[in-house]
N, C-alpha and C positions, 0 to 999 in steps of 0.2 A: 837285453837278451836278444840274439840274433833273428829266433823266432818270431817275436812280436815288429816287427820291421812288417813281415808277411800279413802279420793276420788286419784286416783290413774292415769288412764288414761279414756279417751273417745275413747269409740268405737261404730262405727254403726253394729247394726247385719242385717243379708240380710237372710229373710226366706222367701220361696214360698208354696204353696200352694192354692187347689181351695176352702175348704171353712175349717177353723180354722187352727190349726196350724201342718207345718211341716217339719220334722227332714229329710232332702237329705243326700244320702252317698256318692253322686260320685260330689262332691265340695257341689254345691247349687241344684242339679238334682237327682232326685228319682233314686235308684240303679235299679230300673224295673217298668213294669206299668202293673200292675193286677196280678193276683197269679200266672196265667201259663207263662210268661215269667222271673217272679221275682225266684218261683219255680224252673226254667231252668238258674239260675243266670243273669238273665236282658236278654236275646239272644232274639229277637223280628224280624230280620230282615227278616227271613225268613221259618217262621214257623205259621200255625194262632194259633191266641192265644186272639179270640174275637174281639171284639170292642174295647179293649186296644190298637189297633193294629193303632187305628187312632192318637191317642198318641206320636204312632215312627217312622213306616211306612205304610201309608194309603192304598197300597197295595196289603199290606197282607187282607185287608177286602175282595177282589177279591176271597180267599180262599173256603168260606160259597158256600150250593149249590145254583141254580138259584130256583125263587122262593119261598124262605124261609126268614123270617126275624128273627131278634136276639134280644133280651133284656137281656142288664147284669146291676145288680144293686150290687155294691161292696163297702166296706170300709175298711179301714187302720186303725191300729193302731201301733204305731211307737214308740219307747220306748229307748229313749237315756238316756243315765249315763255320764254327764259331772260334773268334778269336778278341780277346779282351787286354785294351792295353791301358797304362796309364804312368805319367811320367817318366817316360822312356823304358819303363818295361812292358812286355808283351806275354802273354799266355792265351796258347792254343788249346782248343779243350780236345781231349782225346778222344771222345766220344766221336766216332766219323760215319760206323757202320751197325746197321742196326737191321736186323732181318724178324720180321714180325708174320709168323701163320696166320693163315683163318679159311674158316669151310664152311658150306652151309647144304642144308640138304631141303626140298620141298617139292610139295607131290600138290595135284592139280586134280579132285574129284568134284565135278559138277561146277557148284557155284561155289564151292570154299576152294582154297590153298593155303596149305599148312608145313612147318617142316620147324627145323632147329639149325642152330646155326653159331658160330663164334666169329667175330672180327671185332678188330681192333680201333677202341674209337678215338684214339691220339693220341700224343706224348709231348713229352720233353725231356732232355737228359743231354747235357755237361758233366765233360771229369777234366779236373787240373790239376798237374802236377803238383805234389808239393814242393816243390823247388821253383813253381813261380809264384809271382807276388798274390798271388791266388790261396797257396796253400799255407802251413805252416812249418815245415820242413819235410822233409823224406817221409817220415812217419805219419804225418795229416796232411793227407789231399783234401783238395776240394769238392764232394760229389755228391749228386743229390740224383735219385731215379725213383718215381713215384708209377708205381701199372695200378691202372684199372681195367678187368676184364668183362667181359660179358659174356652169356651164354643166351640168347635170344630165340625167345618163343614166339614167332610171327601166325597170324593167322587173318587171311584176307576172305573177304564174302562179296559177290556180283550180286550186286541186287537187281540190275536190269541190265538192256544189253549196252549202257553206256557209262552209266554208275557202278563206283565198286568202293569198297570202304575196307580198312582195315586195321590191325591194332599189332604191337607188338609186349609181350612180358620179358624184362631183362633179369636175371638172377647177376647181382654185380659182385666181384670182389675187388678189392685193390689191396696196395700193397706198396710198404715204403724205405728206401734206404736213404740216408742223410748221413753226409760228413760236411760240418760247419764248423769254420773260425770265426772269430768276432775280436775284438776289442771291449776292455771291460764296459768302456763307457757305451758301445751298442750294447751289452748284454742287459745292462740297466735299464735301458733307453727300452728296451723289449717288455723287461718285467716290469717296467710303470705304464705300458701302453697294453695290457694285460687286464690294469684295474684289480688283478688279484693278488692279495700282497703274498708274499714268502712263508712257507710254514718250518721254521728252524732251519729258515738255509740262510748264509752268509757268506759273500769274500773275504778270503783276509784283505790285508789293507793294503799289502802290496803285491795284488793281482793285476795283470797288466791284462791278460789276454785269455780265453777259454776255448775248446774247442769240444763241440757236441760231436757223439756220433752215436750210430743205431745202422749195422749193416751187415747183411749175411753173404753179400760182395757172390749172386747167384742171379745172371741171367735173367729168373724166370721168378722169382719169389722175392720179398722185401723183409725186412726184420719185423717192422710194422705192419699187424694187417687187419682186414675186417670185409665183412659183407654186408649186401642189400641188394635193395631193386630197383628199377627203372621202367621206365613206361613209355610208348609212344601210339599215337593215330594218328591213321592217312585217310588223303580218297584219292580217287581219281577221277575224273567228267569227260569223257571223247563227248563233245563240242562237234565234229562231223569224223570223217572217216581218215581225215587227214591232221588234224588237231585233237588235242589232248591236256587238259590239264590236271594239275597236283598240287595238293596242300597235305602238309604234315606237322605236328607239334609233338616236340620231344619233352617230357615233365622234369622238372631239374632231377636229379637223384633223390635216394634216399638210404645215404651210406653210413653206418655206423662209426664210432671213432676208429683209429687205427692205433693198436696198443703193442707195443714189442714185449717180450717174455720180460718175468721182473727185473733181471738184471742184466739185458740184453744191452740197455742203452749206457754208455760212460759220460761225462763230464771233465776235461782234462783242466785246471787252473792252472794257467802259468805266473810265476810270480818277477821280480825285475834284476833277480840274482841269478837267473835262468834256471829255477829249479821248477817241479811243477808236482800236482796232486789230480792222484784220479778216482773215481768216484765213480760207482756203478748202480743204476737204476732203472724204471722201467720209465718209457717214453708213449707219450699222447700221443695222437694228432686229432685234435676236436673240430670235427663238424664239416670238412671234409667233402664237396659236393660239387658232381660235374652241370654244367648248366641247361638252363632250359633253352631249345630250338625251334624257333619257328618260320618253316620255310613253306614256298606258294611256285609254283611253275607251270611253264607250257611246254609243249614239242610241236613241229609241225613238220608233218612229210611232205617233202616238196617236192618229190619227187621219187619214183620207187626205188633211186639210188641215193638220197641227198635228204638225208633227216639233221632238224637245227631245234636248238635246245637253250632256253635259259632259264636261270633260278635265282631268286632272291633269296638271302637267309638273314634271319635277325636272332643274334645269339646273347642271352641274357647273363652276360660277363659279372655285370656290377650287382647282380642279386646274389651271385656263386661268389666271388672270387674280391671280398671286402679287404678281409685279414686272413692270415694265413695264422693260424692260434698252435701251439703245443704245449705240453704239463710234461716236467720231467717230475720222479716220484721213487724216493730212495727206499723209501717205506718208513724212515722218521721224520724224514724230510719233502721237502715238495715249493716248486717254484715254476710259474706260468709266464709262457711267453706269447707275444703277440706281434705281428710285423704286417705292418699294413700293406694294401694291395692295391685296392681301389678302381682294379681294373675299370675301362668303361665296355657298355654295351659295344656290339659288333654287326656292321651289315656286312653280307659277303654277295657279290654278282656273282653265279657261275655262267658263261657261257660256253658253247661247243657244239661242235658238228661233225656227223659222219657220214663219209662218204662210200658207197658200196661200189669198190673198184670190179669185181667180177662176182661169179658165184662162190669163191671161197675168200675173197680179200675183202675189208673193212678198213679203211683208213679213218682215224680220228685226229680234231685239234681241237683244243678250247685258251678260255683265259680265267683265268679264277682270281678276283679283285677284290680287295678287303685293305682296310685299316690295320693299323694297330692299335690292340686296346689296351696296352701297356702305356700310363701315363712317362711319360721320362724318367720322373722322381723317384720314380720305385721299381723301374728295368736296374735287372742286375745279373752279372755275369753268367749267374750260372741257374738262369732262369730268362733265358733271350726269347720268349715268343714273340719276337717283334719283327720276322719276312711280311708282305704285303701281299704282292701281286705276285703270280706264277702265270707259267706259258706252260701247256699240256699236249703232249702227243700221245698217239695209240693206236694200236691194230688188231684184230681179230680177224682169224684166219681158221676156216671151217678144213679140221681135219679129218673126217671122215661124216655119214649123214647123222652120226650118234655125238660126236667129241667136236668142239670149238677149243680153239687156245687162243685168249686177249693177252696183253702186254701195255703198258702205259708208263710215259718219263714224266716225270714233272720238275719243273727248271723257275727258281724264286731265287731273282736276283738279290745281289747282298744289299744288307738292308745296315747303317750304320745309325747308333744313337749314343748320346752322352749320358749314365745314368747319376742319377742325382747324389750317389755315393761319390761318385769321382771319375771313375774307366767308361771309356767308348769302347763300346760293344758293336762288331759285326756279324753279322748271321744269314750265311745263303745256305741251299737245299740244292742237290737233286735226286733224289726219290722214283724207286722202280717198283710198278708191280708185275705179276704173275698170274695167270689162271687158266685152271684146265677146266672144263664143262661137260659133263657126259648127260646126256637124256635117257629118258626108255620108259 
């Protein structure tokens, strides 16, 4: 059968994001949140940098004067070049452009600041054609887009005049489309590393190939989906009038499974006559969670034009990100898959600094450094979070005494690995954000 030449392995992709699709550089996590810390190579803990700041560390909101409120309304666009080859075939993933909102709003009464807010806390997302060795013909691409959104409840308290602490509540949803081919012998190889045996489900005997899918092929929503919550605390120490520091811990999720309507999800068997059978059911995603953060920082103004900033982060990959688990479920039938992950933990350096060219210019640079925590063995096409290191520019430009507008690039050279399936995988980024600021 022509089609089974193509189908090669199954793989889940895991992308996040608050509302369409998006490309993370530091594993599955946004390399920065809004243009003044992305600008400063991600460095967030201890510097304001708006209402992004409910995002990393809640408070830095503490920063803003008393009696003033903030409104930032910003977008991303994110722009990865993945391209997956193997034995002299090549497949480009389509996915190239990705435009992601977010806004936050927070008001500044006495010793608290409070407000709400949505931004986006990462992604990932590949499409391949099915006409390369990626897909399984015209009819079955290869695609996988996984969003988690947030809607975030920050609230920061000054406890003295150099202490401030503060907390953030996430209401999460996510959401997920999946088009997967495999080879019978991965599909096996899934359901025995599952541990859960099959309940009345069987191949025939001359199945060569399967293809999963579950997608409403919609920007903004996934066929699979579910809510919960998330959690974080900050503080912050000004140390003297010119240093500052920050620490914050993000709590892993706590996301429900992701279930598509009952017979949203299909089943395609190919067998070696080239005929095939399709079977419609409801699709899992078990257990599902983004990971825990814990980052520490300082600033130091060195001067009243020339502030410098760095941040460590320790991101708990191998607690989140073991197996990636699914349950398809026909309603008389039912069979569990499992594909291991094993991501490792993640340290990421931010550094960056900005420089106040006059009273309306702000120039930014940073470097944002990090591993990969994608072992080889189990990077795979269409699940590439494997860029490293990025270079980061930015500017903020005060347009009137009420409105500032930031911008920030961010440049992650391509990054190539062999995955343990067969194809060498390339993946560079360059990624823009947006943001307007109004006070009052």
């Amino acid at each position: 059968m022509k089609a089974t030449r193509k189908i090669l392995y199954l793989t889940p992709l895991c992308a996040l994001l608050a509302a369409g699709s998006a490309h993370a550089t530091n594993g599955m996590l946004m390399e920065g949140y809004g243009p003044i810390s992305t600008g400063m190579g991600g460095a967030s803990q201890a510097i304001d940098h708006g209402n992004a700041g409910m995002a990393q560390n809640p408070a830095t909101l503490g920063m803003m004067a008393d009696g003033t409120s903030r409104l930032d309304v910003a977008f991303g666009i994110l722009g990865p070049d993945v391209k997956s080859s193997m034995g002299g075939m090549e497949a480009k993933s389509g996915g190239t452009s990705y435009v992601m909102p977010a806004f936050g709003y927070t008001k500044r009464n006495g010793a608290y600041t409070y407000g709400i807010g949505m931004f986006a806390q990462g992604g990932m997302g590949t499409e391949y054609d099915g006409n390369t060795f990626m897909g399984a013909g015209p009819a079955f691409p290869a695609r996988s887009e996984l969003g988690v959104g947030n809607v975030i409840f920050p609230i920061a308290y000054q406890v003295n005049s150099n202490l401030t602490v503060g907390a953030s509540l996430k209401f999460m949803w996510s959401s997920l489309d999946m088009k997967m081919n495999a080879s019978v012998a991965q599909i096996g190889q899934m359901v025995a590393d599952s541990g859960v045996a099959p309940v009345n489900f069987g191949m025939p005997g001359n199945t060569v190939a399967a293809n999963i899918s579950f997608s409403d092929d919609n920007d903004f929503t996934g066929a699979a989906k579910s809510t919960g919550f998330g959690a974080s605390l900050g503080a912050t120490y000004k140390v003297s009038p010119e240093v500052v520091v920050g620490v914050s811990y993000q709590f892993k999720s706590a996301l429900n499974d992701m279930e598509t309507g009952g017979s949203a999800a299909t089943m395609t068997l190919f067998d070696n006559l080239g005929g095939s059978m399709v079977f419609s059911g409801k699709m899992t995603v078990i257990d599902f969670q983004m990971p825990s953060v814990l980052a520490a920082g300082a600033s130091w103004q060195v001067s009243p034009s020339l502030l410098l900033a760095a941040d460590v982060k320790y991101i708990g990959w191998a607690d989140a990100m073991k197996s990636f688990k699914m349950r398809y479920d026909s309603g008389v039938s039912a069979v569990n898959f499992a594909m291991n992950q094993n991501w490792e933990d993640q340290t990421v350096l931010n550094l960056g600094m900005a420089w106040k060219a006059n009273d309306k210019l702000t120039l930014r640079a940073g470097l944002n450094l990090a591993d990969n925590p994608i072992p080889d063995t189990y990077v795979n096409p269409l699940f590439p979070a494997t860029v490293k290191s990025h270079v980061t520019l930015g500017l903020g430009y005060k347009v009137s005494e009420a409105g500032d507008f930031n911008m920030s690039v961010t440049m992650a050279p391509k990054v190539t690995v062999t995955s343990g399936a067969g194809p060498d995988i390339s993946h560079a980024q360059t990624n823009w954000q947006f943001m307007y600021s109004h006070r009052f």
